[in-house]
N, C-alpha and C positions, 0 to 999 in steps of 0.2 A: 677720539673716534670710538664708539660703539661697537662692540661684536656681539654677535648671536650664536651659541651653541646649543646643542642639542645632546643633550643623555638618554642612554637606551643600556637594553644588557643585551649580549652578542648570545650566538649559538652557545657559548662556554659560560653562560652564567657572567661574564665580564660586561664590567661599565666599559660604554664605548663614547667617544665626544667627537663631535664634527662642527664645524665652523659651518653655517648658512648664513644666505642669502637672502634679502626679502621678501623673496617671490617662493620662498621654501613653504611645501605642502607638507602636512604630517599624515603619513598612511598611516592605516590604522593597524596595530599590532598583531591583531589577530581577527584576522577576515572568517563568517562566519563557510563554513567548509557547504553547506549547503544552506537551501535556499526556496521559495517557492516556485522561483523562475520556470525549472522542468517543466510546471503545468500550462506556461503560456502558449496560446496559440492552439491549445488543447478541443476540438470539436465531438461530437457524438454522431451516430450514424447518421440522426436526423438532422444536426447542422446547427446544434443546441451549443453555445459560447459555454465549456466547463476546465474554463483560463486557470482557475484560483480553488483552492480546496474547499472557498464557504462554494462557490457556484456548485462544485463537483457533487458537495453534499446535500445542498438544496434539490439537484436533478437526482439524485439518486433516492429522497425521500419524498419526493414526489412521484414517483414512479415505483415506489415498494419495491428498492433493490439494494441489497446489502455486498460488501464484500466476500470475494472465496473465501479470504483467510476470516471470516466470524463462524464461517460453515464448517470450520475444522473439526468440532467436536462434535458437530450434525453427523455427520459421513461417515467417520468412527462404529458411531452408536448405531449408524445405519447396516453399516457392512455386517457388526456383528448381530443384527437381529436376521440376514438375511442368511447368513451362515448357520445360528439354529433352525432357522426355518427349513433349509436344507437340510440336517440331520434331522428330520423327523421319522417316526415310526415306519415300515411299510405301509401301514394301512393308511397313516395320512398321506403318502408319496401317491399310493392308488388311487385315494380320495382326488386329489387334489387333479392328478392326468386324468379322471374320470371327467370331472366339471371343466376343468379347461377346454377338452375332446368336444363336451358337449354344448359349452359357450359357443365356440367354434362354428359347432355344424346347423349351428338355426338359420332356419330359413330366411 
């Protein structure tokens, strides 16, 4: 009579052996932790199927739109230009409430 075992190493680095059966399935050792699946089922406000990350990228470069996080170093550079903009001289502070005032007030 024929036996079937199986070798594996346990949580402690140890060969371990079991006796199976015919009908014995091999899981697979190390299943991958994630996965694309998250994106199934995934729609757009318009009702646009963006299931899988080619579809997600296709709608999103058809439609000229990028992720927040590429804009991270946009925002940065932006805050600090509006911050010297803000310490500017008085005279450009007056300058500048002067034009504003009078964008404002046209008829």
């Amino acid at each position: 009579m024929r036996r079937r075992y199986v070798y594996r190493l346990n949580a402690m680095d140890e060969v371990e052996s079991f006796e199976v059966t015919s009908d014995y399935q091999a899981t697979p050792e190390r299943a991958p932790l994630f996965t694309d699946r998250f994106m199934e089922g995934h729609t757009t406000a318009d009702g646009v199927d963006i299931g899988s990350r080619n579809k997600r990228r296709e709608y999103m470069n058809s439609r000229g739109l990028v992720e927040a996080q590429d804009c991270e170093g946009m925002w940065q550079k932006a805050a600090r230009e509006r911050e010297q903009r803000s310490r500017g001289s008085p005279e450009q502070v007056r300058e500048a409430i002067a034009r504003a005032y009078y964008q404002h007030r046209k008829p």
